[in-house]
C-alpha positions in Angstrom: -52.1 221.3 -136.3 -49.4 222.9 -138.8 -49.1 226.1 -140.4 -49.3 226.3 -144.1 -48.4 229.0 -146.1 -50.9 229.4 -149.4 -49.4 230.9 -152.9 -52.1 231.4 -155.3 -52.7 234.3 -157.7 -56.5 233.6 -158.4 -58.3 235.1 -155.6 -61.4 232.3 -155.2 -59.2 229.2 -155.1 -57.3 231.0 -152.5 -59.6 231.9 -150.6 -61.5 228.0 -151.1 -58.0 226.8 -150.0 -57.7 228.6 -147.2 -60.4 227.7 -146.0 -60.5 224.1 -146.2 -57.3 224.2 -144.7 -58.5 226.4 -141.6 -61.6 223.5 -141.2 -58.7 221.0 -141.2 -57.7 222.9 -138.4 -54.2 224.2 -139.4 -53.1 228.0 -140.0 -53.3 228.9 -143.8 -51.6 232.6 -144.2 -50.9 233.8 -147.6 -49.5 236.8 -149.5 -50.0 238.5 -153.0 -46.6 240.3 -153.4 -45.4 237.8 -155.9 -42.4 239.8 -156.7 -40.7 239.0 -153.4 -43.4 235.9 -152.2 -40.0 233.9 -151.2 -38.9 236.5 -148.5 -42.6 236.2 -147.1 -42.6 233.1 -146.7 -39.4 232.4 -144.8 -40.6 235.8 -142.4 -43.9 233.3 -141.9 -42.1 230.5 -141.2 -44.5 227.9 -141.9 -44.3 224.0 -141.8 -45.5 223.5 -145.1 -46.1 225.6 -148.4 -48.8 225.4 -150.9 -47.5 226.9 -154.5 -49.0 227.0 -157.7 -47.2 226.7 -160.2 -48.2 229.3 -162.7 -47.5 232.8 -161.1 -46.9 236.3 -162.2 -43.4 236.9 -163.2 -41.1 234.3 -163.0 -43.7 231.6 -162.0 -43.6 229.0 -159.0 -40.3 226.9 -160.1 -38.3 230.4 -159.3 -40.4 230.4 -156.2 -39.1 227.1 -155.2 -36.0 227.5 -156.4 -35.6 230.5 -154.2 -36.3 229.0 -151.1 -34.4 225.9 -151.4 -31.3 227.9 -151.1 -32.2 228.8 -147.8 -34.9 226.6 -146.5 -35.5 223.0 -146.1 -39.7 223.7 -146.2 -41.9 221.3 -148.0 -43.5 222.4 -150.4 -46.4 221.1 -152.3 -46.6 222.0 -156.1 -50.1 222.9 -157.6 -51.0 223.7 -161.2 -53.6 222.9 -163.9 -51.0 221.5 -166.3 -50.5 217.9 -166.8 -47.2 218.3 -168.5 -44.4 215.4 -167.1 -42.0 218.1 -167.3 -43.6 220.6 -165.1 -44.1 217.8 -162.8 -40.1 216.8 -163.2 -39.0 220.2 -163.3 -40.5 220.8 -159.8 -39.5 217.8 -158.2 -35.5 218.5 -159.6 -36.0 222.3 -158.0 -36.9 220.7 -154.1 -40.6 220.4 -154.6 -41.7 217.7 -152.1 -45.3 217.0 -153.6 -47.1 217.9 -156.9 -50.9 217.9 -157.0 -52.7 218.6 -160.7 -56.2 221.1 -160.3 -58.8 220.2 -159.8 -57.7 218.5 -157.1 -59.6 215.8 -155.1 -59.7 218.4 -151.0 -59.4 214.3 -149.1 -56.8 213.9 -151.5 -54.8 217.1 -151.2 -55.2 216.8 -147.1 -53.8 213.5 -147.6 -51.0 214.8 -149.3 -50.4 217.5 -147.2 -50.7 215.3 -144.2 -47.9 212.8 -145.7 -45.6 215.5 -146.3 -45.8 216.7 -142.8 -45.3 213.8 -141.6 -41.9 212.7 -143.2 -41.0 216.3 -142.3 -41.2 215.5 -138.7 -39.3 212.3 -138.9 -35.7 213.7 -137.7 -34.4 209.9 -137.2 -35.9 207.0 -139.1 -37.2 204.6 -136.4 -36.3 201.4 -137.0 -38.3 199.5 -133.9 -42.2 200.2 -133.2 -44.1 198.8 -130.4 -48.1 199.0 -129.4 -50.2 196.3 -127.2 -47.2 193.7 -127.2 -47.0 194.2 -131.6 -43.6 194.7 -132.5 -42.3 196.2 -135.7 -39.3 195.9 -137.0 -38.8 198.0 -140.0 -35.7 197.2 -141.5 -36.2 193.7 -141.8 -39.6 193.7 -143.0 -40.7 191.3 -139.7 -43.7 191.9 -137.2 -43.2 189.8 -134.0 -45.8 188.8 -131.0 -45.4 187.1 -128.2 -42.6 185.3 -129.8 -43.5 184.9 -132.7 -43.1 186.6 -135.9 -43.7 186.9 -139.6 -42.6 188.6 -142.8 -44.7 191.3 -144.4 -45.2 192.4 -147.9 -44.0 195.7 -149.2 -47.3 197.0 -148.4 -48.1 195.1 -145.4 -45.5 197.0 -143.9 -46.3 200.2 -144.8 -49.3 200.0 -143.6 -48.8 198.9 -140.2 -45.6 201.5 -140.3 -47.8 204.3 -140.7 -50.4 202.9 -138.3 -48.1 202.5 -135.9 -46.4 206.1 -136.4 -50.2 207.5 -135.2 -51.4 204.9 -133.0 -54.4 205.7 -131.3 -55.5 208.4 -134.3 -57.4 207.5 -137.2 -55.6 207.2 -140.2 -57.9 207.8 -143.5 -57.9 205.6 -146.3 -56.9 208.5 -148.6 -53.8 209.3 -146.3 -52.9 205.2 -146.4 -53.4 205.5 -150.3 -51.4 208.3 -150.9 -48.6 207.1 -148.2 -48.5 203.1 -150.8 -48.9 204.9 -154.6 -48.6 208.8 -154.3 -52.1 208.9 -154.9 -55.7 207.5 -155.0 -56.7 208.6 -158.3 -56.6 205.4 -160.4 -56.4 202.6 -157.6 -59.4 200.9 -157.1 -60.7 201.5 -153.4 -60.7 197.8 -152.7 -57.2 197.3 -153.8 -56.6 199.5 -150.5 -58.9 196.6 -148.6 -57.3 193.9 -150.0 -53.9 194.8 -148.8 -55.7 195.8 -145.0 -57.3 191.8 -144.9 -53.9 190.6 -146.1 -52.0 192.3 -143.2 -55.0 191.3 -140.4 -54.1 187.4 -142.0 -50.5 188.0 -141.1 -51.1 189.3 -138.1 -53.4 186.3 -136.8 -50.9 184.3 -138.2 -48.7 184.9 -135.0 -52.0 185.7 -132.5 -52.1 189.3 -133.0 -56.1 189.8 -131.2 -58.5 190.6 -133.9 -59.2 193.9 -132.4 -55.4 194.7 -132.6 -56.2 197.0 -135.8 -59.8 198.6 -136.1 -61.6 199.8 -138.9 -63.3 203.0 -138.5 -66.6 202.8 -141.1 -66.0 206.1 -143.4 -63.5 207.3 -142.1 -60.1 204.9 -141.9 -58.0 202.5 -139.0 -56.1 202.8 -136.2 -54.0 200.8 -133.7 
């Protein structure tokens, strides 16, 4: 599991966040010296930070600021304003993910999660292979015992991130946030439609049916 570091001036959401971070299984630390927050956080080292946005003194986008001079964290924005200039501002400073309060905790994991994960890619892998499934990312194609065929833009996501964590679950908030950013106005059986149009194009060149498996409540795996 990661460390995250938590920046949050009001005490109970701190707390709450730390917390369901700590069930999640990762490290939450966190400091209240807001005037020097930036220098506490590269002396924690984490592997992701959580900021809000509105802080004491010069706020969060200083925050940010600051430590993309010197760091190459991710850092996840939160705020309770739904202005499109926060939101650009923050993403133009180095902010990696922005998340409006109250948040959705499945989506915020699922946000954290994504952002971890394209922090750990050091190379972008262009070949995947599981139980004789090949992927080829850059030209869109998954082959099978010589055969292959073309996947949509989200077909191919899909099976990318699949098979990124085979043999792990992947939720369906995680595989929501990884196609649109997030899950808040996509119907949850746009999500299944795109799953049964990728299990057609796999059975289209004798992938097994029980080559991706759905995990009632909680996601898939391969």
């Amino acid at each position: 599991m990661a460390s995250l570091f938590v920046v949050e001036d009001d005490a109970p959401l701190r707390e709450e966040l730390m917390r369901l971070l700590e069930l999640q299984g990762h490290t939450a630390c966190t400091s209240t010296a807001f005037d020097r927050i930036a220098d506490e956080v590269r002396a924690a080292n984490p592997d992701c930070v959580i900021l809000d946005l509105k802080l004491p003194g010069d706020g969060g986008h200083a925050v940010c600021r600051d430590l993309r001079r010197s760091s190459d964290v991710p850092i996840i924005m939160l705020t309770s304003s739904d202005s499109e200039f926060d939101e650009v501002m923050s993403m133009n400073l180095g902010a990696d993910d922005y998340v409006t309060k109250p948040y959705n905790p499945a989506v915020l994991l699922a946000r954290i999660q994504s952002v971890l994960r394209r922090s750990a890619r050091s190379e972008p892998v262009s070949r995947l292979s599981h139980k004789g499934v090949v992927l080829d990312v850059s030209k869109g194609l998954v082959e099978h015992g010589g055969r292959s065929v073309e996947l949509t833009r989200n077909e191919l996501r899909i099976l990318h991130l699949l098979m990124e964590n085979r043999g792990a679950i992947v939720a369906r908030q995680e595989l929501m946030v990884e196609l649109w950013q997030s899950d808040a106005f996509i119907d949850d059986n746009t999500l299944t439609v795109n799953i049964n149009r990728l299990r057609k194009s796999l059975a289209s060149i004798g992938v097994p049916d029980d080559f991706l498996v759905t995990r009632r409540g909680q996601g898939y795996l391969v």
